[in-house]
N, C-alpha and C positions, 0 to 999 in steps of 0.2 A: 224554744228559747233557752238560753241559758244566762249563768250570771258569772261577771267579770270582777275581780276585788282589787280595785289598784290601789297597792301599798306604799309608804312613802319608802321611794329607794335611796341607796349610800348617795348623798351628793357628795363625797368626798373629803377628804384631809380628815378623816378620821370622826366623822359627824357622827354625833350616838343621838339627835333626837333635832327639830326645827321647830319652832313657834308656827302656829298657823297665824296667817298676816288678812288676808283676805278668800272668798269664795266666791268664784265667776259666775256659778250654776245654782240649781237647786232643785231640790228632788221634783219629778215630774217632766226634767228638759230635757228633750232631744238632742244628743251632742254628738258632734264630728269627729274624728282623727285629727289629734296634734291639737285640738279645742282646748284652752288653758281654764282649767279645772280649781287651781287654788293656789294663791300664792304664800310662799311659806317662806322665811327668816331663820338663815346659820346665823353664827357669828360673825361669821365673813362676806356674807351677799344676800339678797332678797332674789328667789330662784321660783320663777312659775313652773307648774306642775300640769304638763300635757297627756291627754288622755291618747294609749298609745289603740285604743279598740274606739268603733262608731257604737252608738248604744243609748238607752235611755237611764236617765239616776233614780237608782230608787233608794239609796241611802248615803248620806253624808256623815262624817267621824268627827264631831269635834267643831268648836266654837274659836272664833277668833283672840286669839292669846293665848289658846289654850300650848302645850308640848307636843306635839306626837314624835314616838320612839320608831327610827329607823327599822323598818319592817311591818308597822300598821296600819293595819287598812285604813282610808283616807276616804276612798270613793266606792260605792257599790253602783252598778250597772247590769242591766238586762241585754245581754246584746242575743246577736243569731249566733245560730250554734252552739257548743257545748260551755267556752265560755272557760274561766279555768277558777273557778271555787272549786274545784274537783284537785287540782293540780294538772291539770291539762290542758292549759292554757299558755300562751306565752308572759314572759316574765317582763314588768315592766320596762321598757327601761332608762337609765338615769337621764335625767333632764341637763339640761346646760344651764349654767346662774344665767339667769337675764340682767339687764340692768337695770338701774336705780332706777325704779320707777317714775313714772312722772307726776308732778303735783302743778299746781295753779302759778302763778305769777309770787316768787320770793324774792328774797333780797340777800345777797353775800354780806358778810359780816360785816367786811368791812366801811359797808355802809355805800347810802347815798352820796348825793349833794358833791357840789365841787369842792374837788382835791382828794374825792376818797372813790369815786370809778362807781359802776355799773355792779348788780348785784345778783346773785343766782338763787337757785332752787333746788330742791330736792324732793326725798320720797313720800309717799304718804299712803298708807293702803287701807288704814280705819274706817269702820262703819260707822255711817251719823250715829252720834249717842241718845239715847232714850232721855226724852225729858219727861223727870215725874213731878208732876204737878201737886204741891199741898192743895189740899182739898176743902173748899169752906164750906162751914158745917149745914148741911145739906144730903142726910142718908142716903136717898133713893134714887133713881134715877127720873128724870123728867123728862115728859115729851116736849122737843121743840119743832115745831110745823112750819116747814119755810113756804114758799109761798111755788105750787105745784111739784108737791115734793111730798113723800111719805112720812108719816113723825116718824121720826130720829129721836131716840132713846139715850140720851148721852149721859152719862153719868159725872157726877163731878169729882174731877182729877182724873178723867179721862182730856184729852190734848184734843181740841175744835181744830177741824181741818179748813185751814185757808191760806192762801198763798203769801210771800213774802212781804209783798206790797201794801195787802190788808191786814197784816198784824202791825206794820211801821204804821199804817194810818189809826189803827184800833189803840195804838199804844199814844201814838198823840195826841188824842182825843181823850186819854183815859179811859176806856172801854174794856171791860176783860172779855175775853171773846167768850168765854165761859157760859157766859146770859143771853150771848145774840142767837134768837133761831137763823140756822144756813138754811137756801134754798136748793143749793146745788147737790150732785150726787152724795148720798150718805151723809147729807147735813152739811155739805163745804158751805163757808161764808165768803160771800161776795163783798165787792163795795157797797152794792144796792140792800142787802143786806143790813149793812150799816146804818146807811141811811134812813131804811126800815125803824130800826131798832132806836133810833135818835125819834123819829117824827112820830112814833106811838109812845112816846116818854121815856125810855130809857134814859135811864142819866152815865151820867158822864164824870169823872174828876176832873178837877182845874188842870189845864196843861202842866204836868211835875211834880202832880200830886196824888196821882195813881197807887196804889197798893202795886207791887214788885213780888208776887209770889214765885215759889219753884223752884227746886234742884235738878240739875242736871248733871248728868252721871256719865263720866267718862271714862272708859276703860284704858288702860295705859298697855300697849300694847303695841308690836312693831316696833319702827324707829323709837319713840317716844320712850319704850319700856328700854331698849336697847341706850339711851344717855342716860338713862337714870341709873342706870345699873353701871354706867363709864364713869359718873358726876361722882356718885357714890362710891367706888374701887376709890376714888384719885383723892378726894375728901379724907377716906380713912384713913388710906395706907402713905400721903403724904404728908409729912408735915411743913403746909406751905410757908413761905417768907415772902412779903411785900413789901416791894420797892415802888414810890412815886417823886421822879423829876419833872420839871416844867423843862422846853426848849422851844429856844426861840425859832421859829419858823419863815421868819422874813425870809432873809434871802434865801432858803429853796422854795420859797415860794413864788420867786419874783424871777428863778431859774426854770422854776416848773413854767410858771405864765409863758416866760421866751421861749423856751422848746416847744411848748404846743402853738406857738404863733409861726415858728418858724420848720417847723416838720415837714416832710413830705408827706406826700398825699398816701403813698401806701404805709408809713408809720401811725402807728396809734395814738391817741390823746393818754398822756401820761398825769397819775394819779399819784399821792403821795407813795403808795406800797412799794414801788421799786425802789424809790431814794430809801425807805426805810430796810428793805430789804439786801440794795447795795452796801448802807454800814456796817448792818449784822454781817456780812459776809466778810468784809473788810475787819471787822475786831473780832471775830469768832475765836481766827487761830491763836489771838494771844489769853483766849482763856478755856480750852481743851475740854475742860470739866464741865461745858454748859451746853456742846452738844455733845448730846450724848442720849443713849436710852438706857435705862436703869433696869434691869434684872435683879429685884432685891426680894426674889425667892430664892435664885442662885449666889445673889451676891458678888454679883460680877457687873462693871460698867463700861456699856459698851461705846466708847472714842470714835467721834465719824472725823473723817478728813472730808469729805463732801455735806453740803449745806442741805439738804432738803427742808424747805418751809411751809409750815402747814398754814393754810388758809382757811381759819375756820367760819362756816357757810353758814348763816341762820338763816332757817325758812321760817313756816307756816305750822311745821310738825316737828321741829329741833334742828340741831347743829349737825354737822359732818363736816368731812376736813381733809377738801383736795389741796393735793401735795405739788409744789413749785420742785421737781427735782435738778439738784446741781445745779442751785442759783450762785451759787460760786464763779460758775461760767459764764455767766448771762446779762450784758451790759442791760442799763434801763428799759430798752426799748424791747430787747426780748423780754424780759422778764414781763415787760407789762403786754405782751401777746400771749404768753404762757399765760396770765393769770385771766385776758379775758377767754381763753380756749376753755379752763377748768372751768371758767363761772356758765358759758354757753354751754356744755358738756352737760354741767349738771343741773341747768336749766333744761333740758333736754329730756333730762333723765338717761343720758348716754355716759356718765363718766365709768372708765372700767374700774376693775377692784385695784390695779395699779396706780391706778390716779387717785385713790383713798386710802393708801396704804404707804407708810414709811416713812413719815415725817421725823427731824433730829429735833426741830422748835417748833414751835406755832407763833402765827402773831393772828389776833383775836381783836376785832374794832366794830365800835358802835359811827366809827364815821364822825358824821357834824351833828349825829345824836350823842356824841359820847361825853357828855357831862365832864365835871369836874376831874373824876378819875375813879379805877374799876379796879377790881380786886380779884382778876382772870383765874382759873381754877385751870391746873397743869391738864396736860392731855399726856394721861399717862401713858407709857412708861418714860415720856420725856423728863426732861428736868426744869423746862424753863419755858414760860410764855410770856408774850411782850403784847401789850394794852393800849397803841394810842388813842386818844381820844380827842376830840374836838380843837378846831385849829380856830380861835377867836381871837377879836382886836381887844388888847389890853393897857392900859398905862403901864409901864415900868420904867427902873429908874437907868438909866443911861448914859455914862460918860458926867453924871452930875448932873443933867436936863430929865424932865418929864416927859418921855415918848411914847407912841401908841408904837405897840408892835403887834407880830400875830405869833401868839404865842399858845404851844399845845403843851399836855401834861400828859407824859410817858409813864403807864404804868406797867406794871411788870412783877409776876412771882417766879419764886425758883423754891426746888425741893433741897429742905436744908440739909438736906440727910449730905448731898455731893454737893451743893454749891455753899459756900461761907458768904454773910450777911455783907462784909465788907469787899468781895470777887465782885459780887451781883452788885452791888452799888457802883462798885471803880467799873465792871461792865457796863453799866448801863449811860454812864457817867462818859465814857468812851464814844458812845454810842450817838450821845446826845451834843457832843463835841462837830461830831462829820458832819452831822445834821446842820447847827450852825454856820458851819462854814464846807457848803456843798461843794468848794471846788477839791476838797481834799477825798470824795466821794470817787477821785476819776483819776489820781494821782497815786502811783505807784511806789 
């Protein structure tokens, strides 16, 4: 037998080291050729790492979040034959970026509920967090005896092992599971258990009035570690400016109503995002300076004549921000095919690094969550992000009468460094102009 040492190889564009994200294996497993061994995080993609020998693990390098440096060993393995710890072995080699991983059921930014569309997902590769339990004052460990079951030793601020259903039930009742003996393998508690533990006196607090002990410890890591470290670039190095207008939303809303009544069967149900994203197209060119991407280590700003609009995605483990590209081109109906392709994509876990890459703006929405009004954080190196928020019936004053309308509150920052407080206002103010009166949305 010999041993194999797969190193993390060049994934490219000049990588000098990857985040470890996740580990598929663990020492003792029997694995395959092309078996995906660990997933690891560039800057640019989240890339599995396939084992290129069959063989068993007998050492792993490194902890999730940890860096490994282009060249270090990753994975040890026993395989047949000589195996290349020696250098006689074949040389790994480079993996292909996979994609975005897939996570659970999320939701695109732009939110729920009618008028703001259907929402997506993204990655997530983190290990459940360790919960560590404050300890109440109790040294030793004590035996608890379930009922055909070995005593179990449990110490306190050691975590009782029992399933989802019997900690919601143990929590409604006020019970800390901490006190109940489990019957099941290695002390797990049951419902019966419970019941156990109630009918020989165990008490109980009043429903809501339980003690809440415990921290739980979450490692920031993967995606999560990767926006904080975006939140934070774009926080320091920008000095943002906010902008908040109300607009009234009646009539595209009552335009939106008809087009979805009257569509064909192969067009899609239209959400506010294209009418908002047809303005921004429509008033861009008369203010140059706002799309743009900002190079202010070189100092140089880079002027797009094409729109690309970022759509930023909140899941379950952070944001990312597939890109509507050359919505300049793309009357309502495409744009809102384009935007549910990126939200199924990355629902998916399919979207490629082109569909995450190269936005000029972003527009960023809490939907019919979206409160009063938001104070959006640029998506650097852009300059400019737009915040609608919530489209509700309001009184205002009108023509001298008191009418209810459906009126939303546009909000929006710009980096003051290139855009000026009074641009971004008369922009936004442009903006919110089309919107009121959508038939100028279609008029050239």
């Amino acid at each position: 037998m010999g041993r194999y040492v797969f190193k993390l190889p060049d994934v490219g564009e000049g990588t000098a080291e990857a985040e470890i994200v996740a580990w598929h294996v663990k020492i003792g497993d029997t694995i395959e050729e092309d078996q995906n061994l660990v997933d690891v995080m560039t800057d640019k993609a989240t890339v599995e790492m396939t084992s290129p020998v069959s063989g068993k693990v007998i050492s792993l390098h490194g902890e999730p979040g940890q860096m490994a440096a282009v060249g270090s060993a990753l994975v040890e393995l026993e395989v047949e034959g000589a195996g290349n710890a020696a250098g006689n072995g074949k040389a790994a080699p480079a993996p292909k970026p996979a994609p975005i991983p897939k996570e659970k059921k999320n939701s695109l930014a732009p939110g729920g509920g009618e008028g703001w569309g259907e929402g997506a997902s993204a990655p997530t590769h983190s290990e459940p967090p360790k919960s560590l339990q404050q300890s109440p004052p109790h040294p030793s460990p004590l035996p608890l005896r379930g009922r055909g079951s070995e005593d179990v030793k449990r110490t306190f601020g050691d975590k009782p092992l029992a399933s989802p259903a019997v900690r919601q039930r143990a929590r409604d009742l006020g019970i800390e599971l901490q006190y109940v003996p489990g019957s099941g393998p290695a002390g797990r508690i049951g419902h019966a258990d419970l019941d156990t533990y109630m009918q020989s006196g165990g008490t109980a607090a009043r429903p809501g009035q339980a003690k809440r002990d415990g921290i739980e410890e979450v490692k920031v890591i993967g995606l999560r570690r990767k926006i904080a470290e975006k939140m934070q670039e774009s926080k320091r190095r920008i000095p943002h400016y906010a902008y908040i207008d109300e607009v009234d939303m009646t009539e595209l809303e009552e335009l939106r109503a008809h087009l979805n009544k009257t569509k064909r069967a192969d067009q899609p149900k239209l959400n506010v995002l294209p009418f908002l994203i047809r303005a921004l197209v429509r008033v861009l060119p008369d203010y140059p300076q706002i799309n743009v991407r900002f190079d202010d280590e070189a100092g140089v700003v880079h002027r797009y004549a094409a729109v690309h609009v970022g759509i930023a995605t909140q899941t379950a483990n952070g944001l990312i921000v597939p890109v509507v590209r050359h919505a300049e081109a793309r009357d309502v109906w495409d744009l809102a095919n384009e935007i549910a392709r990126l939200a199924q994509l990355t629902r998916e876990g399919k979207a490629s690094r082109d569909d995450l890459s190269g936005s000029t703006i972003t527009i960023t929405s809490l939907g019919a969550l979206g409160g009063l009004a938001t104070t959006p954080v640029i998506n650097h190196p852009e300059v400019a992000i737009i915040g609608p928020n919530a489209i509700i019936d309001r009184p205002v004053v009108k023509n001298g009468q008191i009418v209810v309308r459906k009126m939303m509150n546009l909000s929006s920052s710009f980096d003051h460094r290139v855009v000026d407080g009074f641009d971004a206002a008369e922009f936004i103010q442009r903006v919110k102009a089309m919107l009121e009166h959508p038939a100028t949305l279609f008029m050239e």
